[in-house]
C-alpha positions as CSV (number, residue, x, y, z in Angstrom):
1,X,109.2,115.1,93.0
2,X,107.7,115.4,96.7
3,X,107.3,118.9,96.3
4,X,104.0,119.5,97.6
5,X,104.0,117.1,100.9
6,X,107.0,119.6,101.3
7,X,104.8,122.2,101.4
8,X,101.7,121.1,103.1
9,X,104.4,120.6,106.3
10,X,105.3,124.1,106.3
11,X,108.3,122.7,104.8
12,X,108.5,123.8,101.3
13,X,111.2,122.5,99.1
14,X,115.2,120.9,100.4
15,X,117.2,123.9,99.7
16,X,121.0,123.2,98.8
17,X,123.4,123.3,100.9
18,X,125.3,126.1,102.4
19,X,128.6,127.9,101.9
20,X,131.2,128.3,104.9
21,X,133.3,130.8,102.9
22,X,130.4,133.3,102.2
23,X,131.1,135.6,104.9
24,X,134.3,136.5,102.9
25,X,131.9,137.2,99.8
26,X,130.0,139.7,101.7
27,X,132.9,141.1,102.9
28,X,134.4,141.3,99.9
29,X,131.7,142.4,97.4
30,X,130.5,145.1,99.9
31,X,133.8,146.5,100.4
32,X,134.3,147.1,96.8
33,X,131.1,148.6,96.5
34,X,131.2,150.2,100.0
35,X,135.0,150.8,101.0
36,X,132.6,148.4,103.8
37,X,131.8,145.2,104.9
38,X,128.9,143.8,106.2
39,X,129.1,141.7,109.4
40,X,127.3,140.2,111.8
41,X,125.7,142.4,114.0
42,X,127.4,145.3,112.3
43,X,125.4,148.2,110.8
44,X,127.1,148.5,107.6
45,X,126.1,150.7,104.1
46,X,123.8,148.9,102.3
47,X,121.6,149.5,99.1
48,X,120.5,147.8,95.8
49,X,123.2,148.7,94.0
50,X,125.6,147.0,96.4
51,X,123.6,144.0,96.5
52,X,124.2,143.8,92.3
53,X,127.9,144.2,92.5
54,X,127.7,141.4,95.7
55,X,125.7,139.0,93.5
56,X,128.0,140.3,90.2
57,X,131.3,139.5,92.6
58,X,129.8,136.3,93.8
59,X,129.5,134.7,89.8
60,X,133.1,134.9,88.8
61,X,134.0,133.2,92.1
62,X,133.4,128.8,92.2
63,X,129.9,127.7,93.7
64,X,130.6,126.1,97.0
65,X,127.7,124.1,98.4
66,X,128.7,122.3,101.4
67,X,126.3,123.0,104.4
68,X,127.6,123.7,107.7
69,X,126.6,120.5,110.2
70,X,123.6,121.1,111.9
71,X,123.4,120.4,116.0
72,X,122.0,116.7,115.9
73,X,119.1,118.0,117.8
74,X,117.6,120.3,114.4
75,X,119.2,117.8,111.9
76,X,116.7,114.6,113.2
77,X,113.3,116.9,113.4
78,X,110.5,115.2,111.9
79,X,108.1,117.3,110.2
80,X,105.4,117.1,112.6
81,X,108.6,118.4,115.4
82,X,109.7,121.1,112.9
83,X,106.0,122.5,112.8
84,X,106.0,122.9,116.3
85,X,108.8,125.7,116.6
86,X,107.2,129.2,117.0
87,X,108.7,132.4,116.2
88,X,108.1,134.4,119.5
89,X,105.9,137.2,118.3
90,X,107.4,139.5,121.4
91,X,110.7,139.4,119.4
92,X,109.4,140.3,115.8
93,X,111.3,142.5,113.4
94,X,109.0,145.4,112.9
95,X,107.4,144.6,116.4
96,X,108.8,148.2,118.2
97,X,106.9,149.9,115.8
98,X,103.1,151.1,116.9
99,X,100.2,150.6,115.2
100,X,101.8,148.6,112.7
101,X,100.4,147.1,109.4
102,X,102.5,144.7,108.7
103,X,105.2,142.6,110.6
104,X,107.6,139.8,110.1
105,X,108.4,136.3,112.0
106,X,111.2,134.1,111.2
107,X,111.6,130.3,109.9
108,X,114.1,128.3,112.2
109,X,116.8,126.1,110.7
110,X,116.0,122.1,110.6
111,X,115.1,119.3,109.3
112,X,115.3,119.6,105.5
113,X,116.2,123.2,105.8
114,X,120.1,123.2,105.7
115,X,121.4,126.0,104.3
116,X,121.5,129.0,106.3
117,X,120.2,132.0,105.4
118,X,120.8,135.5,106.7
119,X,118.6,137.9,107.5
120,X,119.5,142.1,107.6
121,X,117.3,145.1,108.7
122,X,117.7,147.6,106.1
123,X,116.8,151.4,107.3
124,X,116.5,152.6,104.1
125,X,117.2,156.5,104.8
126,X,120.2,156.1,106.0
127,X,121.3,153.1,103.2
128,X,122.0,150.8,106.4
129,X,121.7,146.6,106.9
130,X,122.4,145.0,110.1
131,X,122.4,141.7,110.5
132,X,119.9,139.5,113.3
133,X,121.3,137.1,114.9
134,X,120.0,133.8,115.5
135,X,119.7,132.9,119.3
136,X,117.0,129.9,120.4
137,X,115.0,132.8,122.8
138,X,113.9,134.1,119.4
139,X,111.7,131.1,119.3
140,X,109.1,129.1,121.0
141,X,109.9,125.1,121.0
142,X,107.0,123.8,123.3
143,X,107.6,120.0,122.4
144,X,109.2,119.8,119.2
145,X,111.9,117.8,121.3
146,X,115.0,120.0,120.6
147,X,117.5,120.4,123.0
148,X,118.4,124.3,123.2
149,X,121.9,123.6,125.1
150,X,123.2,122.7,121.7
151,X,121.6,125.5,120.4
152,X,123.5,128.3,122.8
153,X,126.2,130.3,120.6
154,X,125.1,129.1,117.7
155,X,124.6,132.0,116.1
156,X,126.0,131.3,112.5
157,X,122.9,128.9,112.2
158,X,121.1,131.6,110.5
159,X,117.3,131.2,109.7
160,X,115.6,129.0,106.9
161,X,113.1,131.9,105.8
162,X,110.5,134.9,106.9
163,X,106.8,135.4,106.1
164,X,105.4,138.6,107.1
165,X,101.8,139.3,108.5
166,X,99.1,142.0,108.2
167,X,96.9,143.6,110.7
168,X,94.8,142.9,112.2
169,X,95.5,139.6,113.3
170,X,99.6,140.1,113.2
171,X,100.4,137.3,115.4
172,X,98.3,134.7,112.9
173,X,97.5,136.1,109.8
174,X,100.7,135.6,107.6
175,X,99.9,137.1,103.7
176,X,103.4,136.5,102.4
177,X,106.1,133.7,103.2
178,X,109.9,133.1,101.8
179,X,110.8,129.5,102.7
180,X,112.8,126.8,101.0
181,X,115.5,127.2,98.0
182,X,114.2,130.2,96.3
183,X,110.6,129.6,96.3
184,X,107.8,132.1,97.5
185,X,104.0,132.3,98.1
186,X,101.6,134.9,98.6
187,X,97.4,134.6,99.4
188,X,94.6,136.9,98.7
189,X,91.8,137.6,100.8
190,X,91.0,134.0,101.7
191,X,94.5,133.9,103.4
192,X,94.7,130.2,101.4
193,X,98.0,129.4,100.4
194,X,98.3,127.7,96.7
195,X,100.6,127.2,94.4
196,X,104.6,128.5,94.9
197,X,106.3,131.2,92.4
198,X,110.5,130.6,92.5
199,X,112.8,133.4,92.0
200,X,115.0,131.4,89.2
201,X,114.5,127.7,87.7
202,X,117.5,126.0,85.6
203,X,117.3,123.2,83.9
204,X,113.6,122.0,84.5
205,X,113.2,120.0,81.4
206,X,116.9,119.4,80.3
207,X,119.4,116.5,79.9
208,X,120.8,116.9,83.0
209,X,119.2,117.0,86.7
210,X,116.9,119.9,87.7
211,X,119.0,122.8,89.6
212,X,117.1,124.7,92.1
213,X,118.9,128.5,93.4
214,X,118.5,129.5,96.9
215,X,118.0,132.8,98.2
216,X,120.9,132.8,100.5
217,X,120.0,136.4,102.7
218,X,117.3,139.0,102.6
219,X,117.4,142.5,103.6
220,X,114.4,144.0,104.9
221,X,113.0,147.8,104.8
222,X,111.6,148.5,107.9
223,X,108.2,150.3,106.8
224,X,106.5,153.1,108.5
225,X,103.4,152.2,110.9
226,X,100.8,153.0,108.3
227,X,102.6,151.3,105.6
228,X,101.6,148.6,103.7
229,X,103.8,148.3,101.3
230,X,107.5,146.9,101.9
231,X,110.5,145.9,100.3
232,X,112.6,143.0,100.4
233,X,116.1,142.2,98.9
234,X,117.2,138.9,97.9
235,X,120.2,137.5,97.2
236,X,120.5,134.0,95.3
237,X,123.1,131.5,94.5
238,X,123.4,128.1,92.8
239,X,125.8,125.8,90.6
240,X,125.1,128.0,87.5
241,X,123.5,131.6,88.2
242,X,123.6,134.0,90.8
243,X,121.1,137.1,91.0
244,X,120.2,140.4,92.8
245,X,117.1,140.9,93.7
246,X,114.1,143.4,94.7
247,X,110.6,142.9,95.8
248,X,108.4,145.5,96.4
249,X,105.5,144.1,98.1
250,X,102.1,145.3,98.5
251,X,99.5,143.7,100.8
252,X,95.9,145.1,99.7
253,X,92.7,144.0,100.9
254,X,92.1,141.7,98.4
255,X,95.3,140.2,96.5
256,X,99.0,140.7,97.1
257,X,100.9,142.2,94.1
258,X,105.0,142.4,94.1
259,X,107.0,144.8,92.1
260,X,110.1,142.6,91.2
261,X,113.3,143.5,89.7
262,X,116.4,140.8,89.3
263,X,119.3,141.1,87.5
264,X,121.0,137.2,86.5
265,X,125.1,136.5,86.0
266,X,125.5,133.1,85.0
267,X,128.6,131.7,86.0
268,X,128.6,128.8,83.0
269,X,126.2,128.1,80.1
270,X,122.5,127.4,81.1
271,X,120.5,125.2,79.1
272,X,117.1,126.3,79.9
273,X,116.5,129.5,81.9
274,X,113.3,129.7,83.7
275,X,112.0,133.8,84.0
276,X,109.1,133.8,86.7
277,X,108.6,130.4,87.0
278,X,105.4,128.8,89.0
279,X,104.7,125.8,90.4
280,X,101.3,124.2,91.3
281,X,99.1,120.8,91.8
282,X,96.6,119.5,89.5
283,X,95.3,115.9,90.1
284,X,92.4,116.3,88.3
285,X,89.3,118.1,86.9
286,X,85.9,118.9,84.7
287,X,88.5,117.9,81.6
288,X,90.8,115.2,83.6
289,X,89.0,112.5,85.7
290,X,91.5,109.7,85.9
291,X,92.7,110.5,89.4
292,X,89.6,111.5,91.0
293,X,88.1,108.1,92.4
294,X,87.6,109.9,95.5
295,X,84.6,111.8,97.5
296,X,86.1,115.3,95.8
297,X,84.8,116.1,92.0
298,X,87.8,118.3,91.5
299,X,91.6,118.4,93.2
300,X,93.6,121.2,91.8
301,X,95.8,124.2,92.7
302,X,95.0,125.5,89.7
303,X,93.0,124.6,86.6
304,X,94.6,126.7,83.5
305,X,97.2,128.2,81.8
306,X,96.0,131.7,80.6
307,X,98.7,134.0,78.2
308,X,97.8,137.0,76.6
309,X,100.4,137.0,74.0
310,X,102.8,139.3,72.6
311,X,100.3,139.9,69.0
312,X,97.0,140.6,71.8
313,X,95.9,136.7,71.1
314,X,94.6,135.7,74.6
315,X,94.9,131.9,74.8
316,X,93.4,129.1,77.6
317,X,95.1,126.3,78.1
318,X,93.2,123.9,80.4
319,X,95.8,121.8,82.5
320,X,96.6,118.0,82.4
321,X,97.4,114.8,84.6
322,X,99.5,113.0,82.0
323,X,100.1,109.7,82.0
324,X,103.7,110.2,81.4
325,X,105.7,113.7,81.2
326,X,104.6,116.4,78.8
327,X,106.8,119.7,78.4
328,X,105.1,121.9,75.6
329,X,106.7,125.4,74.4
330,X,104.9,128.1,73.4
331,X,106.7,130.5,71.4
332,X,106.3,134.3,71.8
333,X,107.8,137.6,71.9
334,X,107.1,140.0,74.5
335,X,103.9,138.5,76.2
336,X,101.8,141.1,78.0
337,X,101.1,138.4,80.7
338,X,100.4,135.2,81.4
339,X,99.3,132.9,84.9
340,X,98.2,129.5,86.6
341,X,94.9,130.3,87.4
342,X,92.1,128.6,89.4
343,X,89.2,130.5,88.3
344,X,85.9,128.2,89.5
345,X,85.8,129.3,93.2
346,X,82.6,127.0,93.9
347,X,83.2,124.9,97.1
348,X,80.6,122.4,95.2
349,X,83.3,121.7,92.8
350,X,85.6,120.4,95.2
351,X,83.7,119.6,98.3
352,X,86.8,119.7,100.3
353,X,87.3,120.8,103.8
354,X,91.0,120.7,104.0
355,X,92.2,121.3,101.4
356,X,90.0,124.7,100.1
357,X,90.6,124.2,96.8
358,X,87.9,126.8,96.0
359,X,89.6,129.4,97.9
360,X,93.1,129.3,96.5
361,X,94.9,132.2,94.9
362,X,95.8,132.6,90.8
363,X,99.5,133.9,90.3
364,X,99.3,136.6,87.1
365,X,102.9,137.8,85.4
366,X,102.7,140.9,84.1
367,X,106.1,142.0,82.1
368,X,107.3,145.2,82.3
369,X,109.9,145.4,80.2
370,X,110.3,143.9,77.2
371,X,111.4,139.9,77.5
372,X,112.1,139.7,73.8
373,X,111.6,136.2,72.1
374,X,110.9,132.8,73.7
375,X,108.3,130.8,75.4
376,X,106.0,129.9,77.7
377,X,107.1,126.4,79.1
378,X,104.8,124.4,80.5
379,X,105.5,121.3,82.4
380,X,102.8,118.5,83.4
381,X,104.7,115.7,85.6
382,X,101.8,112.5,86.1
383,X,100.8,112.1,89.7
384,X,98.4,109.7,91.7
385,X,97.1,112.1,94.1
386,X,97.4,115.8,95.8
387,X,100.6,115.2,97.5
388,X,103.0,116.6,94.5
389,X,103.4,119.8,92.8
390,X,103.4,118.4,89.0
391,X,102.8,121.4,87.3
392,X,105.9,124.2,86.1
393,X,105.2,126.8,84.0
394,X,107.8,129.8,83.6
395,X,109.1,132.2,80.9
396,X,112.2,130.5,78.8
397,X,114.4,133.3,76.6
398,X,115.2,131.8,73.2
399,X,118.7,133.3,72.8
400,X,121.2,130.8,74.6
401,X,122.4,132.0,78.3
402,X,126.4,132.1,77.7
403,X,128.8,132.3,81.1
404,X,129.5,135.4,82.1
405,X,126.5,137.2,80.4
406,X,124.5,138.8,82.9
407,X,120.2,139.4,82.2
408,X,117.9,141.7,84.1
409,X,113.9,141.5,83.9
410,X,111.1,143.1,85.8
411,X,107.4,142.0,86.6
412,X,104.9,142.0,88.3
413,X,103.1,139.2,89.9
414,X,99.6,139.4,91.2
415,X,98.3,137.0,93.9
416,X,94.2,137.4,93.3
417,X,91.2,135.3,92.9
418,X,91.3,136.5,89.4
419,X,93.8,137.9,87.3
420,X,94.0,141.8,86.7
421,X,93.2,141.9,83.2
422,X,90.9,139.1,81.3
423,X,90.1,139.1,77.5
424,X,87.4,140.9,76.6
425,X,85.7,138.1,73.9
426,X,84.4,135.3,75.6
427,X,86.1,133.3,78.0
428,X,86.7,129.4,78.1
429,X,84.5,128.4,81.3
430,X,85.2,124.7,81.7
431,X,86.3,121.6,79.7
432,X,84.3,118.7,79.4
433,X,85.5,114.9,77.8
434,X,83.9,111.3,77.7
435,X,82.7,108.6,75.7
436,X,81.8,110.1,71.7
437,X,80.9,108.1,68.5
438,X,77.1,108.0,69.4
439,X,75.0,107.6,66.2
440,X,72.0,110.4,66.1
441,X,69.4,109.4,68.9
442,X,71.6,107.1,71.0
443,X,72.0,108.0,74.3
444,X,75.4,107.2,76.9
445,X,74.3,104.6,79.2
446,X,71.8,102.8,76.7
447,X,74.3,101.5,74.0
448,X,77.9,101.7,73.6
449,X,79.3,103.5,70.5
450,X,79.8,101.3,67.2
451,X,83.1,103.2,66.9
452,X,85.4,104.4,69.2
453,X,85.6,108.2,69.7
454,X,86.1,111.2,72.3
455,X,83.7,113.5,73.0
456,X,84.2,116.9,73.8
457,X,82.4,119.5,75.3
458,X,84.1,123.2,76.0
459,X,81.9,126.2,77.8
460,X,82.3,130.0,76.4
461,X,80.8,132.9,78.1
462,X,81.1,136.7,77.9
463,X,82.1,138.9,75.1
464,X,79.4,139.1,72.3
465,X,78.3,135.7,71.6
466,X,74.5,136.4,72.7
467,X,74.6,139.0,70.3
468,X,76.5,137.3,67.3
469,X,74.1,134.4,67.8
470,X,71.6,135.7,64.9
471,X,74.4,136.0,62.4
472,X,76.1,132.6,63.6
473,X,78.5,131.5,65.9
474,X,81.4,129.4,63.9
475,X,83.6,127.1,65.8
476,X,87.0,126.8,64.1
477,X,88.8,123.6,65.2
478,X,92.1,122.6,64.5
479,X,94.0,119.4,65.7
480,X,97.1,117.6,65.1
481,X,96.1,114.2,64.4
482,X,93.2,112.3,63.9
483,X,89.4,113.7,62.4
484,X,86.7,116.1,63.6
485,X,83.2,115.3,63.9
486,X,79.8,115.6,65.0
487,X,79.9,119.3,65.9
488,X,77.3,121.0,67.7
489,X,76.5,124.2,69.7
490,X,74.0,124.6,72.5
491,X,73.2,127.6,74.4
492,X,73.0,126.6,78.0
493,X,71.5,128.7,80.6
494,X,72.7,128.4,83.6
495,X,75.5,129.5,82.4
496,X,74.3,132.1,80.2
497,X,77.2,130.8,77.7
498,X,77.3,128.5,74.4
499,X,78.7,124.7,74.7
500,X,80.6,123.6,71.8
501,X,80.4,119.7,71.3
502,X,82.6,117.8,68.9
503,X,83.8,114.3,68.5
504,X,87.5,113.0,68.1
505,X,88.7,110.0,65.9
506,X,91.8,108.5,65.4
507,X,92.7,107.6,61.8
508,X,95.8,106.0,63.0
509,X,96.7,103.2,66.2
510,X,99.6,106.4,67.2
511,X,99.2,107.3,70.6
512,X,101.0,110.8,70.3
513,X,99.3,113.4,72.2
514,X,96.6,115.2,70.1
515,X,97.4,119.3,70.1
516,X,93.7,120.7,69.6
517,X,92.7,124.3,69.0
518,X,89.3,125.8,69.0
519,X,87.9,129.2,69.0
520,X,84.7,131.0,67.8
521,X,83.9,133.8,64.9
522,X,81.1,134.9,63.2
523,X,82.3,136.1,59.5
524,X,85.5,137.9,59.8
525,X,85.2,138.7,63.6
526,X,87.0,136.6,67.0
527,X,84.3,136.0,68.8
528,X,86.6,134.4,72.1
529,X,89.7,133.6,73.3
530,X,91.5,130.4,71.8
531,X,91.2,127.5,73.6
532,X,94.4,125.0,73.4
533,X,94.2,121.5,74.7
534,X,96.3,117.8,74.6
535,X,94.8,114.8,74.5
536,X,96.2,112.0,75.0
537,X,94.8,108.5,72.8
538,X,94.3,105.6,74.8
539,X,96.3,102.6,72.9
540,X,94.7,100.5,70.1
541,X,93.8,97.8,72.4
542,X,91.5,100.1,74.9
543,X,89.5,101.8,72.1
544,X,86.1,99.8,72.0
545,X,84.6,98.6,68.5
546,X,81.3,97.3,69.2
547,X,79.3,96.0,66.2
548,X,75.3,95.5,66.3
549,X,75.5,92.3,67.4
550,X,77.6,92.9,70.3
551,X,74.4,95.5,71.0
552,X,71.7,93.6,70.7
């Protein structure tokens, strides 16, 4: 579970292993699309229609996995040596083209990175791909340690991945990067990578181990100089699935947005199918403080899950550090959109130079097409620190995936400080939780609380709450377990929003999380979005029961 150290080392995520018989699938699949194959170095007809009958050809065939040996040199890298291979800009893709916009470098094989994958320049016009070689003058080594003599000839190594860069710093600027099994990031205009989206996720929260797809080749449309805009093509493989895909990529000023199309064959029964799924980091927060005995208030990718569901209900759902696993489902049918989202962008409430929490990106899904019933799964995995990615969240279909079937969807996903669209009632600001149970007129810090209970404290602002302030501003609070208590609401200033204060009590010694919901209204009218949260009840023995004599 690793993930993010992974990451943080330019090395994303162990992809599986490689297959030494797939350059008979391209041949094949392209040649029954083509009357062509597609070899190395070989410009060969190429478009997305072929790529669907290569991935459609490549799920009735058995998954082979085995990875072709690396040269010792690549296989022993350490992750500080990996780091230190270059892609030579002199010998980028686009790099003939003047006054470019964008332009693309290329991840070397090593280390983790097994499994080849192949790269193809796709002029579009003319419904061409030809395949780039790998050769070691492609990169720069300075003193990663790696003997090149074992790298001469070796040019069925592949590559591990590409990112692509924007003007006008193209030679150190990357915006978008492909690296690792099937997983994918994008920045906006802090150029601070965040959390990862993957193309496909299998078995997450199942009975059996996690499965994680690579993208096994990419075709890239070589854009015009002005462009940019461009489009990739994907091709992915794994145990249970294979899948066609297109990206259509734009790089604006401020966010990065891709245009995404897949089509999925399973080649047996999948138990849980993850559509768009996203992973991220959250250690801990304004709502979660368990982890965060160090100098920085707040260490988080991302604080919330936000969904705008499929009846217009937007919902917030502030993230967790468990202290064991949590999976939670939440059922829906054709969701307009939903995202990880790190909306307080306040280097005060993270006081980190490193990491730049403040300044990382929110990933938005955007439907568009209709993704019928199901869920949106979200996984919280405990960790001690910033180190692992413990949050999944992704799009789960409710009808069961059958072998053989084969499923298509199409999104968008936006890479922005903020999300495209936010609800237009009041928004859920932060989430707030401590020591409750104080009597009228006791203060925290002076006495402990005769009973035990937990205090909460969740921020609203926007919408109309200033002006449905006169008629009154109900909160409506629902939980699972337990009592409700003690309910106040304050405006607060500085803000400009309302605080709504409530206590939690146990009726029970059960230590089963606590689902709470809360939103506002005044008479018949929503007033916010719904706020969602789980708590999770400290044992019997940890709740403190303090009688007056104890206080005095």
């Amino acid at each position: 579970m690793e993930r993010r150290a992974f990451i943080k080392a330019s090395m994303a995520f162990a992809a599986y292993c490689g297959a030494p018989g797939f350059a008979t699938l391209f041949t094949r699949a392209a040649a029954a699309a083509a009357e062509a194959d597609i070899a190395d170095g070989g410009e060969k007809p190429f478009d997305f229609s072929i790529l669907q009958k290569m991935a459609s050809d490549l799920a009735v065939r058995p998954y082979v996995g085995e990875s072709v040996a690396l040269p010792e040199t690549l296989a022993t890298l350490t992750p500080q040596a990996y780091n230190k291979i270059q892609y030579d800009a002199e010998h980028s893709l686009w790099h003939d083209i003047p006054n470019r916009q964008l332009d693309v470098h290329l991840f070397h094989v090593g280390m983790g990175f097994k499994r080849r994958v192949r790269m193809y320049s796709v002029d579009a016009q003319a419904n061409k791909a030809r395949e780039i070689h790998f050769r070691p003058d492609l990169f720069n080594y300075h003193d990663a340690g790696v003997d090149t003599t074992q790298l001469v000839g070796q040019d069925n190594l592949g590559f591990a991945g590409f990112k692509v860069n924007k003007a006008p710093e193209l030679t150190r600027r990357d915006v978008v990067s492909f690296l690792g099994a099937s997983y994918f990031r994008a920045v906006d205009d802090t150029y601070q990578y965040g959390l990862s989206a993957r193309g496909l996720a299998i078995d997450t929260f199942a009975d059996r181990p996690e499965e994680f797809p690579d993208f096994v080749a990419f075709w890239l449309e070589t854009p015009k100089a002005s462009d940019t805009t461009f489009t990739v093509y994907a091709l992915l493989d794994s145990p249970s699935a294979t899948g066609a895909y297109r990206f259509v990529i734009h790089c604006e000023e401020k966010r990065v947005v891709m245009e995404i199309e897949k089509h999925i064959n399973a080649r047996k029964a999948i138990t849980q199918l993850g559509i768009s799924p996203m992973t991220s980091m959250f250690s801990c927060g304004t709502n979660e403080r368990r982890m965060c005995d160090t100098l920085h208030p707040q260490i988080h990718d991302s604080d919330r899950l936000a969904m705008w569901r499929g009846n217009g209900e937007w919902v917030c759902r502030p993230l967790n550090n468990p202290q064991r696993l949590q999976f939670n489902a939440y059922a829906d049918q054709d969701p307009k959109g939903f995202g990880l989202l790190q909306l307080n962008r306040n280097f005060d409430s993270y006081q980190d130079v490193i990491g730049w929490y403040n300044k990382r990106p929110s990933l938005w899904v955007e439907p568009m097409n209709k993704w019928g019933k199901g869920a949106i799964a979200l996984m919280e995995i405990p960790t001690t620190g910033e180190t692992m990615d413990n949050i999944v969240c992704f799009w789960q279909p409710a009808e069961p995936i059958k072998a053989g079937q084969s499923y298509s969807y199409s999104y968008r996903l936006y890479w922005s400080a903020q999300p495209p669209v936010r609800s237009p009632l009041a928004n859920v600001h932060a989430t707030r939780t401590g020591m409750g149970g104080f009597p009228e007129g006791w203060s925290p810090g002076e006495h402990y609380p005769p009973v035990w209970a937990r205090r909460f404290a969740v921020d609203f602002i926007g919408g109309d709450l200033k002006a449905a302030a006169p008629i009154g501003i109900e909160p409506v609070i629902t939980v699972s377990g337990g009592k409700i208590n003690n309910i106040e609401i304050l405006y607060v200033e500085p803000i400009d929003g309302y605080r709504i204060l409530f206590d939690w009590m146990p009726e029970s010694d059960s230590v089963d999380p606590i689902d709470m919901r809360l939103f506002l209204r005044t008479k018949d009218n929503t007033l916010s979005e719904t706020w969602l949260y789980q708590y999770f009840p400290p044992p019997p023995d940890k709740r403190q029961h303090i009688d007056d004599r104890q206080m005095h």
